[in-house]
C-alpha positions in Angstrom: -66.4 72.3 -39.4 -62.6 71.4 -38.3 -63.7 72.4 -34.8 -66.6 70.7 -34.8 -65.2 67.3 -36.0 -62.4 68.0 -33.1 -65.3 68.0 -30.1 -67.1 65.4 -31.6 -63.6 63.0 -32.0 -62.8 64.7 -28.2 -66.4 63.5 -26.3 -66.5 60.2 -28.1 -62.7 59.0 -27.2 -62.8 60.7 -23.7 -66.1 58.7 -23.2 -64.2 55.4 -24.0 -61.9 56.1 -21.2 -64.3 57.3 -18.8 -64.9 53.3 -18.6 -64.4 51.9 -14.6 -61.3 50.1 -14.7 -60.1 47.9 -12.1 -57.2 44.9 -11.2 -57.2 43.3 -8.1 -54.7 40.6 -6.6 -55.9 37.8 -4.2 -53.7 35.8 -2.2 -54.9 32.1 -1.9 -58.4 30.8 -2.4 -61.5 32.1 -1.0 -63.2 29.9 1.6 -66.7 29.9 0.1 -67.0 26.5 1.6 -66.7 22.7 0.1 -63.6 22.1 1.0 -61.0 24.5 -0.2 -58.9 26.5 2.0 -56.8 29.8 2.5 -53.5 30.9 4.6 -54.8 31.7 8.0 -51.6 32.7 10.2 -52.7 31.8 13.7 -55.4 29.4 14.4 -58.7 30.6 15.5 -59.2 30.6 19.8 -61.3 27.4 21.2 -64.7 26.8 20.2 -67.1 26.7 23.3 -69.1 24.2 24.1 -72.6 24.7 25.0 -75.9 22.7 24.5 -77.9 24.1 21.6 -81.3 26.0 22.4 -84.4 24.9 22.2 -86.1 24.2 18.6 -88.2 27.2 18.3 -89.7 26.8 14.8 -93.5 25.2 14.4 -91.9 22.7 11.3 -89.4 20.1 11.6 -86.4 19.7 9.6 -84.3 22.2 10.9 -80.5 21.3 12.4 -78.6 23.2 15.0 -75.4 24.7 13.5 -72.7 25.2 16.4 -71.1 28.6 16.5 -68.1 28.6 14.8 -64.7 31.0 14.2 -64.1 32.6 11.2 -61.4 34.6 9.5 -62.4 38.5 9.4 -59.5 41.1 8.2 -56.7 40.3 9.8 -58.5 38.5 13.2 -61.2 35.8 14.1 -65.1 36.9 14.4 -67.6 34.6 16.4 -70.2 32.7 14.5 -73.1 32.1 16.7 -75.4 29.0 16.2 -78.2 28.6 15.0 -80.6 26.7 13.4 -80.7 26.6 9.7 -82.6 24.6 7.3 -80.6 22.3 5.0 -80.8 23.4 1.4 -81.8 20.2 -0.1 -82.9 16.7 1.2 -80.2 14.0 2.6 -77.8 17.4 3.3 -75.3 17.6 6.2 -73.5 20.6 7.4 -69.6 20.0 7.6 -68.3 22.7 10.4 -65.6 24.9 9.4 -62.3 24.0 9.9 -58.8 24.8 10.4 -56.0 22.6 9.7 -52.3 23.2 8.5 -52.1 26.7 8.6 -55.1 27.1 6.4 -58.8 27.7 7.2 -61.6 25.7 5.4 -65.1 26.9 5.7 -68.1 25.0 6.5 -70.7 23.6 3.8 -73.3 21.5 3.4 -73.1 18.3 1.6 -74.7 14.2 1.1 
């Protein structure tokens, strides 16, 4: 019975430690977009400047987003443009940003 009691005890409290367990650390503020900003080192290289394409979509109310740089492990990935539909009526896309040593992504807003 004493044996039986001990496996029992052993399953359930090795069960409550089988539990994932995780801590991570982050360093600034995620750029998920209106407005806030993180530490970006060097600034991103110069955005091109090229007409946008033509609209190829059958419906209107689509705006051209201009390609952008964004901050990708430790270097800047290209952003091409496109053309995205605003999320809700009256909304305006605000290009990404970078500005005193910290990068602000872009978002839409009134």
């Amino acid at each position: 019975m004493k044996t039986k009691l001990l496996a029992l005890l052993l399953l359930a409290g090795s069960s409550a430690f089988a539990a994932h367990f995780s801590v991570g650390v982050g360093i600034g503020v995620p750029a998920y977009g209106y407005g806030y900003g993180y530490y970006a080192a060097p600034p991103p290289p110069p955005v091109a400047a090229y007409a946008p394409p033509a609209y190829p979509y059958a419906t209107p109310g689509y705006t051209w987003i201009n390609g952008y740089w964004y901050p990708y492990g430790g270097h800047y990935a290209w952003r091409g443009g496109y053309w995205a539909r605003p999320p809700y009526a009256g909304a305006r896309w605000y290009a990404p940003r970078y500005y005193g040593g910290r990068y602000y992504g872009g978002y839409w807003r009134r």
